[in-house]
N, CA, C and O atoms as a printed pandas DataFrame, in Angstrom:
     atom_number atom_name residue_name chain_id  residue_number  x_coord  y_coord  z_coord
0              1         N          UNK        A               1   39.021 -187.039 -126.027
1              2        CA          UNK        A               1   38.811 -185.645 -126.422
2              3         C          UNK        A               1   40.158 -184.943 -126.501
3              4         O          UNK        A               1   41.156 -185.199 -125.827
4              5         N          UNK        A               2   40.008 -183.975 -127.481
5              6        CA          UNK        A               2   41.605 -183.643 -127.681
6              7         C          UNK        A               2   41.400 -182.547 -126.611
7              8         O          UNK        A               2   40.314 -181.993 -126.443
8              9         N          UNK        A               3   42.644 -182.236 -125.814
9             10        CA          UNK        A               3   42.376 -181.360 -124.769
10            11         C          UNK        A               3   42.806 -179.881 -125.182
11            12         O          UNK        A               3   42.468 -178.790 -124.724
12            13         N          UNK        A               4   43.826 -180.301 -126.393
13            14        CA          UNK        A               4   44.665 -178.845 -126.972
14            15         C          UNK        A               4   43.150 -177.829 -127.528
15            16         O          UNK        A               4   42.913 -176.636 -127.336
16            17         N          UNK        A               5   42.569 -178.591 -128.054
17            18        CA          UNK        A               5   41.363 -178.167 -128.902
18            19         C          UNK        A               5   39.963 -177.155 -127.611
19            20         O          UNK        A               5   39.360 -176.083 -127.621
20            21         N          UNK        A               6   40.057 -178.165 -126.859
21            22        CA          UNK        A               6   39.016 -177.441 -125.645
22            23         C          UNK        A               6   39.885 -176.470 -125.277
23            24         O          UNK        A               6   39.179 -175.485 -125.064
24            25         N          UNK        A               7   41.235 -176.137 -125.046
25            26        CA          UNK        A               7   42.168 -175.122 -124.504
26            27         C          UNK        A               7   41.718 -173.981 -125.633
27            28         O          UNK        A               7   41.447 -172.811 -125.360
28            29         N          UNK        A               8   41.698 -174.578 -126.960
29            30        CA          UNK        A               8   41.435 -173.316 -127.703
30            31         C          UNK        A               8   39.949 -172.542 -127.841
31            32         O          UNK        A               8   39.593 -171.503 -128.397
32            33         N          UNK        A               9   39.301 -173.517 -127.099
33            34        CA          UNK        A               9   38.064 -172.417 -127.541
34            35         C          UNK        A               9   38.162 -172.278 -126.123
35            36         O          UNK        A               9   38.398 -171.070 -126.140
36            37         N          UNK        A              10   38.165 -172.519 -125.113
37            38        CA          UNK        A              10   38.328 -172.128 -123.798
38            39         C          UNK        A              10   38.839 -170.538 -123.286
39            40         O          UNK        A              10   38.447 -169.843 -122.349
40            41         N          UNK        A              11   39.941 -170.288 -124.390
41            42        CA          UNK        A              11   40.728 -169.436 -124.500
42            43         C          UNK        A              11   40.396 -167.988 -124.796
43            44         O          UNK        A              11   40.981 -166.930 -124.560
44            45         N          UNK        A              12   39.265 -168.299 -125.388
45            46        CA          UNK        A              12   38.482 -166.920 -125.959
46            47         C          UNK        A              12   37.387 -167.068 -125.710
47            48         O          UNK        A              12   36.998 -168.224 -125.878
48            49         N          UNK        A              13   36.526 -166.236 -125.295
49            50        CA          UNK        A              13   35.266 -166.111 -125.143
50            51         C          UNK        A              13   34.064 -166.041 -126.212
51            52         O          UNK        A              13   32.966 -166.596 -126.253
52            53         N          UNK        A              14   34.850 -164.952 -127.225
53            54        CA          UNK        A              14   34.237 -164.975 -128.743
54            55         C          UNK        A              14   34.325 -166.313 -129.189
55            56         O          UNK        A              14   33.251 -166.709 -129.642
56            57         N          UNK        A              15   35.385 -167.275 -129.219
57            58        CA          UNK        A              15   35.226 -168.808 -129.853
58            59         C          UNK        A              15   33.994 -169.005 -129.268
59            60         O          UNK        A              15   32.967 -169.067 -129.944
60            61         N          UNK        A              16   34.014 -169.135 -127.747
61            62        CA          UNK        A              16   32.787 -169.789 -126.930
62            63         C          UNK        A              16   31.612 -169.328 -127.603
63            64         O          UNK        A              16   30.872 -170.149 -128.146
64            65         N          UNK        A              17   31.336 -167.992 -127.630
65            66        CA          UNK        A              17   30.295 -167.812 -128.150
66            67         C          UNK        A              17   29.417 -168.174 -129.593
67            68         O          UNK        A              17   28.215 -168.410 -129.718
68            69         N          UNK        A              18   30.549 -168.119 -130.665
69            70        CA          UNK        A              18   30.036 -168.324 -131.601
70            71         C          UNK        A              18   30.308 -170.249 -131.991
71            72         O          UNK        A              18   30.157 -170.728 -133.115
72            73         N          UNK        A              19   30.671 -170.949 -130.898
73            74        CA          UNK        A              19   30.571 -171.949 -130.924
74            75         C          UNK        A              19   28.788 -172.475 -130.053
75            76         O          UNK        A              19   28.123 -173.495 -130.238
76            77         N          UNK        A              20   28.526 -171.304 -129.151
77            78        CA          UNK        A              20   27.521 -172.187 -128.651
78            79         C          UNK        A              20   26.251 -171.768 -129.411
79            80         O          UNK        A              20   25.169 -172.353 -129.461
80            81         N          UNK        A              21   26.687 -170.469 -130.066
81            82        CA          UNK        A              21   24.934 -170.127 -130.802
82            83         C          UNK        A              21   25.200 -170.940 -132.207
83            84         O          UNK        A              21   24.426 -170.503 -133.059
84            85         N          UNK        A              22   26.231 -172.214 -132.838
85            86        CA          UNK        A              22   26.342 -173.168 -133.816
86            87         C          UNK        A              22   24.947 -174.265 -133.328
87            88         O          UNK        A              22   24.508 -174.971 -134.236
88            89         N          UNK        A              23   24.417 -174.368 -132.216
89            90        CA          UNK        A              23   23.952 -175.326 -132.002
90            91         C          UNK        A              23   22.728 -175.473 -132.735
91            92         O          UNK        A              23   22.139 -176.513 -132.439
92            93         N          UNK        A              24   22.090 -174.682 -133.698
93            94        CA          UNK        A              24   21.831 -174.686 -134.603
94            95         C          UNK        A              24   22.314 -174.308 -136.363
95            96         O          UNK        A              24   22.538 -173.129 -136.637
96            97         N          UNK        A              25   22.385 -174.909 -136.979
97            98        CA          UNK        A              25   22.563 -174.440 -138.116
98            99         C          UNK        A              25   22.437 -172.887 -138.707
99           100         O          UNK        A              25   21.314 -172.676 -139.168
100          101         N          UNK        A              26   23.233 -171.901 -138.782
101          102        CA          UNK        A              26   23.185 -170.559 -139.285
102          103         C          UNK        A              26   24.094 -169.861 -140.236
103          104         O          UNK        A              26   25.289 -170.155 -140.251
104          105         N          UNK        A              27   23.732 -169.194 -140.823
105          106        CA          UNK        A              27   24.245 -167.937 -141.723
106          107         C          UNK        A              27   25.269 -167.574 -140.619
107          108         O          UNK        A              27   25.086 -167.842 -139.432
108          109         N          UNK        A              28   26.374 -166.936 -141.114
109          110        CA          UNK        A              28   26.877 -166.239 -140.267
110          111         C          UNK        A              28   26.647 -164.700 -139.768
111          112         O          UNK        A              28   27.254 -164.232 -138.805
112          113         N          UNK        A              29   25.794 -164.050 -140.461
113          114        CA          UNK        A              29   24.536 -162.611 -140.323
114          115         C          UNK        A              29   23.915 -163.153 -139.074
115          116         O          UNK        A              29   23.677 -162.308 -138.211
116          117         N          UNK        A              30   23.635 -164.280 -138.831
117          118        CA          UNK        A              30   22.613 -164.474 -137.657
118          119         C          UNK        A              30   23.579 -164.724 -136.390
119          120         O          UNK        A              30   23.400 -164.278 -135.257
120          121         N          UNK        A              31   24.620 -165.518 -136.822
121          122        CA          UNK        A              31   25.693 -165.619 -135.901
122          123         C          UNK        A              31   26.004 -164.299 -135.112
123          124         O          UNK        A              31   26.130 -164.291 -133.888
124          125         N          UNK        A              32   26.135 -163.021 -136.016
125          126        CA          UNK        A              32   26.524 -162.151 -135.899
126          127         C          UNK        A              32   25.748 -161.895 -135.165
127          128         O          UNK        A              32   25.754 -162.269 -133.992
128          129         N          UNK        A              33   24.910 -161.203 -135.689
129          130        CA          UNK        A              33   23.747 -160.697 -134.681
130          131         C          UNK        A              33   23.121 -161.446 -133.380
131          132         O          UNK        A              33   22.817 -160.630 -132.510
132          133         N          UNK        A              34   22.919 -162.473 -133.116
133          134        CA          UNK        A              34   23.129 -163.295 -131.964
134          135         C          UNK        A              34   24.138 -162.862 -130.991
135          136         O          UNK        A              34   23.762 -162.769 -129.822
136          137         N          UNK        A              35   25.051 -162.652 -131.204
137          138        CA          UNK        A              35   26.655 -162.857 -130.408
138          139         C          UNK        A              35   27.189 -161.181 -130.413
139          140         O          UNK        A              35   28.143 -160.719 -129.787
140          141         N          UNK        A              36   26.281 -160.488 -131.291
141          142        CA          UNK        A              36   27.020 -159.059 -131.279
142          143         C          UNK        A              36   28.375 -159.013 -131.697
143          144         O          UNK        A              36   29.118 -158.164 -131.206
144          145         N          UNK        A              37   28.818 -159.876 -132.604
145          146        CA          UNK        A              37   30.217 -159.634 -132.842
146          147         C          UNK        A              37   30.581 -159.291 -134.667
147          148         O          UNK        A              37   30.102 -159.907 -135.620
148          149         N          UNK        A              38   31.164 -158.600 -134.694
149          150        CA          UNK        A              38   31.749 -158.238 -136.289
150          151         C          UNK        A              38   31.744 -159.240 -137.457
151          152         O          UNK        A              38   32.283 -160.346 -137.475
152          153         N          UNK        A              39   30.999 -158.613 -138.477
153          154        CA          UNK        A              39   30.907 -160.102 -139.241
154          155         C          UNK        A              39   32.359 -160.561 -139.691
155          156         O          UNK        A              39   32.499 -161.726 -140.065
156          157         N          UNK        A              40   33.124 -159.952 -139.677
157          158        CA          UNK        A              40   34.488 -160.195 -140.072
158          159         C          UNK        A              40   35.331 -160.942 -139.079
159          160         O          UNK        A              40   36.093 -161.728 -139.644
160          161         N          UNK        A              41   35.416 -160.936 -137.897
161          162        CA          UNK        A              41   35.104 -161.728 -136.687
162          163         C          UNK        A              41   34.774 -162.883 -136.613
163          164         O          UNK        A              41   35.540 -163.632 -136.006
164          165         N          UNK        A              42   33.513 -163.451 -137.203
165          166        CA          UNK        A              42   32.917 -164.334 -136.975
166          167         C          UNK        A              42   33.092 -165.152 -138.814
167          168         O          UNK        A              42   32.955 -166.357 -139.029
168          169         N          UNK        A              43   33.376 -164.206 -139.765
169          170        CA          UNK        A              43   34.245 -165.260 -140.826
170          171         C          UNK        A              43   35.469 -165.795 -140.426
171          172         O          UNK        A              43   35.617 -167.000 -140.633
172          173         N          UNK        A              44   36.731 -164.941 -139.699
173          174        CA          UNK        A              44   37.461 -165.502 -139.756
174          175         C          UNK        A              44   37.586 -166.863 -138.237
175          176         O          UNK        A              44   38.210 -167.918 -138.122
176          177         N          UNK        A              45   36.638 -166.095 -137.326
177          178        CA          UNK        A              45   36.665 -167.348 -136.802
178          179         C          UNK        A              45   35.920 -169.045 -137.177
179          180         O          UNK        A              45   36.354 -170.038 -136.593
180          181         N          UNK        A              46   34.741 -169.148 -138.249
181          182        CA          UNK        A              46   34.716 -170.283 -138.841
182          183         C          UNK        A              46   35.627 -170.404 -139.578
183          184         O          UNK        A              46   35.677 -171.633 -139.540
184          185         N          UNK        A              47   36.510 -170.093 -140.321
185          186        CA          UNK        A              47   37.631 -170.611 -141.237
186          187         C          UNK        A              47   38.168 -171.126 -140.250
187          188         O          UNK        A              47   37.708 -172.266 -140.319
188          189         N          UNK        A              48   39.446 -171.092 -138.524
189          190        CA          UNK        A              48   39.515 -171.367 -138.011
190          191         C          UNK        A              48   38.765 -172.986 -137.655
191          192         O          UNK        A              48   39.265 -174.099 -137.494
192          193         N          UNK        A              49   37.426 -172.508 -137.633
193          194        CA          UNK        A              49   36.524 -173.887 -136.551
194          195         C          UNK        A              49   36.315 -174.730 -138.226
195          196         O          UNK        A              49   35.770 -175.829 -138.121
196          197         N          UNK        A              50   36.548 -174.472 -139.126
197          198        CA          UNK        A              50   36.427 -175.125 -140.323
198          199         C          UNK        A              50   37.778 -176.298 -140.458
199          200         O          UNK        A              50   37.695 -177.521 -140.569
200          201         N          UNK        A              51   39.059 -175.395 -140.401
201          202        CA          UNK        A              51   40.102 -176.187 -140.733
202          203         C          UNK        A              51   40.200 -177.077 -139.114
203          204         O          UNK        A              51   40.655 -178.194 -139.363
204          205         N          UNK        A              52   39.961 -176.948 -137.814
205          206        CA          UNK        A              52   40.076 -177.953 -136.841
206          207         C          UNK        A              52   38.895 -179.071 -137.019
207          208         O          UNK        A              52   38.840 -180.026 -136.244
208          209         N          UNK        A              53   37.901 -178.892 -138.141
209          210        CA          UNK        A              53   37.142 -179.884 -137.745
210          211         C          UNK        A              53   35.935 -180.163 -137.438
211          212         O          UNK        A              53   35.223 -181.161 -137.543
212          213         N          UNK        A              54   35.738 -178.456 -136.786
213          214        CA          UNK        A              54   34.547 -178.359 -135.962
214          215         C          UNK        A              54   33.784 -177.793 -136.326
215          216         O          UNK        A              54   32.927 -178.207 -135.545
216          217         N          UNK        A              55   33.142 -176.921 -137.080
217          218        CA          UNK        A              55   32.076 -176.933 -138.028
218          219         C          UNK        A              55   32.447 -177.079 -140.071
219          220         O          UNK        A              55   33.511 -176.848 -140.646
220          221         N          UNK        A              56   31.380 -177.441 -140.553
221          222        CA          UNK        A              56   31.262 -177.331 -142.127
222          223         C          UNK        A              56   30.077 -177.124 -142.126
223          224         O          UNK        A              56   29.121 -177.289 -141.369
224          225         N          UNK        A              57   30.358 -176.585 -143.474
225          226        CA          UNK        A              57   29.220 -175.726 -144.196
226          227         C          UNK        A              57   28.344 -176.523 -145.528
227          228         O          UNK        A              57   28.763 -176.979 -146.591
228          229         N          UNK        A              58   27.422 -176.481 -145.138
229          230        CA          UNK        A              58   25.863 -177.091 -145.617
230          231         C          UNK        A              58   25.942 -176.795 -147.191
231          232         O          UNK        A              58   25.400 -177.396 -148.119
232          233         N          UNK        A              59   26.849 -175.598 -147.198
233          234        CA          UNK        A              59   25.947 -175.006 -148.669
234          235         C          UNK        A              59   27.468 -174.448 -149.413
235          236         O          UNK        A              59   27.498 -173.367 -150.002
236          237         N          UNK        A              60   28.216 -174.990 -149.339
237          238        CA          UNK        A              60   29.694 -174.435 -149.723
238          239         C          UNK        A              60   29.853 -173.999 -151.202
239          240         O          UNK        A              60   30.772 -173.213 -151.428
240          241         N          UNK        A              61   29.406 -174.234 -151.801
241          242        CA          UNK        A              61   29.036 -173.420 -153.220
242          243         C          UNK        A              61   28.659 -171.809 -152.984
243          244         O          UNK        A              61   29.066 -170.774 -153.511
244          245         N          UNK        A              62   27.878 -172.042 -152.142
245          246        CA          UNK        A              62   27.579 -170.030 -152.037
246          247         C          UNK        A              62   28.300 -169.230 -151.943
247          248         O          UNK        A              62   29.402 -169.684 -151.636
248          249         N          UNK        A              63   28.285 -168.125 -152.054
249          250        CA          UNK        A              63   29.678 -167.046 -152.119
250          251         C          UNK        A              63   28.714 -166.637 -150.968
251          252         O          UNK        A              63   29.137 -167.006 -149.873
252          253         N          UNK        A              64   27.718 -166.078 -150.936
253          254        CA          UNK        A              64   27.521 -165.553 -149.715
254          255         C          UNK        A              64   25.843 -166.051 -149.049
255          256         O          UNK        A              64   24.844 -166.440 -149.655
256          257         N          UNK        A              65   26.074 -165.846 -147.669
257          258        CA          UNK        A              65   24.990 -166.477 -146.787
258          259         C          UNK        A              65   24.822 -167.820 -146.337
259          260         O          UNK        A              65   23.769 -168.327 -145.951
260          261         N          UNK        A              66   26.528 -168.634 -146.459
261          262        CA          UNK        A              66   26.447 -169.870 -146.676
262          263         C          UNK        A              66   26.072 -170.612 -144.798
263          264         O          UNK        A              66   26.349 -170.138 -143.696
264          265         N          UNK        A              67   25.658 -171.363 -145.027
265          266        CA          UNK        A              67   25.111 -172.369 -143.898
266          267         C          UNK        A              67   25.894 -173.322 -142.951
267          268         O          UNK        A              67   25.960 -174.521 -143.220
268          269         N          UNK        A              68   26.550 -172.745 -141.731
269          270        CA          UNK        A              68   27.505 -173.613 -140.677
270          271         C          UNK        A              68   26.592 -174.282 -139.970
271          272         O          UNK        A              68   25.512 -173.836 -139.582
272          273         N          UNK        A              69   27.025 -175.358 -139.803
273          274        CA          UNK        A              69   26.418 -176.082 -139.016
274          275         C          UNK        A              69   27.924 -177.034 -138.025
275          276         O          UNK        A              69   29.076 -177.002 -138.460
276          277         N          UNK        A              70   27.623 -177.616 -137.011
277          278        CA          UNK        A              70   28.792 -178.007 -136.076
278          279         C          UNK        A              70   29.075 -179.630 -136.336
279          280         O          UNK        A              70   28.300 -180.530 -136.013
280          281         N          UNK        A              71   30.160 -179.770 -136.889
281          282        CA          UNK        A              71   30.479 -181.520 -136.487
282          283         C          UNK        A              71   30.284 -181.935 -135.541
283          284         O          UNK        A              71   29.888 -181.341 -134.538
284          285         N          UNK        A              72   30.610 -183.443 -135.717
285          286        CA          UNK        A              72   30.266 -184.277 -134.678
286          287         C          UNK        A              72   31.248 -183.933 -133.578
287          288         O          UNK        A              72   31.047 -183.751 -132.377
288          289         N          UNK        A              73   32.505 -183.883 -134.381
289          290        CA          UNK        A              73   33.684 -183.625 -132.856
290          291         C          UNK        A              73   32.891 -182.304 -132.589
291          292         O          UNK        A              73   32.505 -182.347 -131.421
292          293         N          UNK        A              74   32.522 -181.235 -133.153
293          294        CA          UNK        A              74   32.144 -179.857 -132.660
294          295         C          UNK        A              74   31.144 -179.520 -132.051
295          296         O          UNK        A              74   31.016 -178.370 -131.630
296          297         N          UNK        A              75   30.079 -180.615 -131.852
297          298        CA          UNK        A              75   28.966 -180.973 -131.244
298          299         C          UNK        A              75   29.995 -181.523 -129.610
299          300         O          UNK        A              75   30.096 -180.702 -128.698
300          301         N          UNK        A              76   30.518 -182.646 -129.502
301          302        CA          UNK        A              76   31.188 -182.961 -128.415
302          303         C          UNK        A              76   31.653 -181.698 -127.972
303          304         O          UNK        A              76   31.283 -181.147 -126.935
304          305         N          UNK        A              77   32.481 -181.252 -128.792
305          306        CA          UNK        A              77   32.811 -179.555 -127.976
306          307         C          UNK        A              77   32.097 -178.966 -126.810
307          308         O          UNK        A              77   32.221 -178.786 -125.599
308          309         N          UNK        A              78   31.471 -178.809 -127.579
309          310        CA          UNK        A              78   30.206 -177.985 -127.499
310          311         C          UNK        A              78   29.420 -178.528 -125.755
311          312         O          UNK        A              78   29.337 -177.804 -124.763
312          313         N          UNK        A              79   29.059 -179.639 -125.847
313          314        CA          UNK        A              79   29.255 -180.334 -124.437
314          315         C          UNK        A              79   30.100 -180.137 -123.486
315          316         O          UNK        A              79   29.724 -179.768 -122.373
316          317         N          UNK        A              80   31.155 -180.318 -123.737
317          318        CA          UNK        A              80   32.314 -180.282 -123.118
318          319         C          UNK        A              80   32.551 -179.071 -122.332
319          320         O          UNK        A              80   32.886 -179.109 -121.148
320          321         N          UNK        A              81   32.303 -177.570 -123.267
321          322        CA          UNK        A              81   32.934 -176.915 -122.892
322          323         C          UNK        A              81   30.982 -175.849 -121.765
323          324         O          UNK        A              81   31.248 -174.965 -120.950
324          325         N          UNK        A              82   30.115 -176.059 -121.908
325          326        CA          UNK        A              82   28.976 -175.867 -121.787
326          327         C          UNK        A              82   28.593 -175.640 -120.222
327          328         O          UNK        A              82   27.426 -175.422 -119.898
């Protein structure tokens, strides 16, 4: 397990969060609302969890309402950090 990677979501609480309500597949509107956090917030933190690895998106053609769901390393995360 990369440890730099658990340091980073460790690090913030908002990562934590919108890493543990991934454990299903969601819009990021639901993310939002789940977690109470800014949708702007919670885009730029999947771009983030996008380029490490740890989630992609189901439906990447959409401009909007598109579908995160958590990789496999982002699933281990997700354990890890739990």
């Amino acid at each position: 397990m990369d440890w730099n990677l658990i340091s980073f979501i460790k690090r913030s609480e908002q990562r934590q969060m919108i890493l543990k309500s991934l454990e299903n597949p969601k819009i990021p509107k639901e993310i939002s609302k789940q977690t109470k956090l800014a949708p702007s917030h919670i885009s730029r933190t999947l771009k983030e969890f996008m380029s490490k690895d740890i989630v992609k998106s189901l439906t990447p053609k959409q401009k909007i309402g598109r579908i995160y769901k958590l990789t496999e390393k982002g699933e281990k995360l997700l354990k890890r950090i739990a």
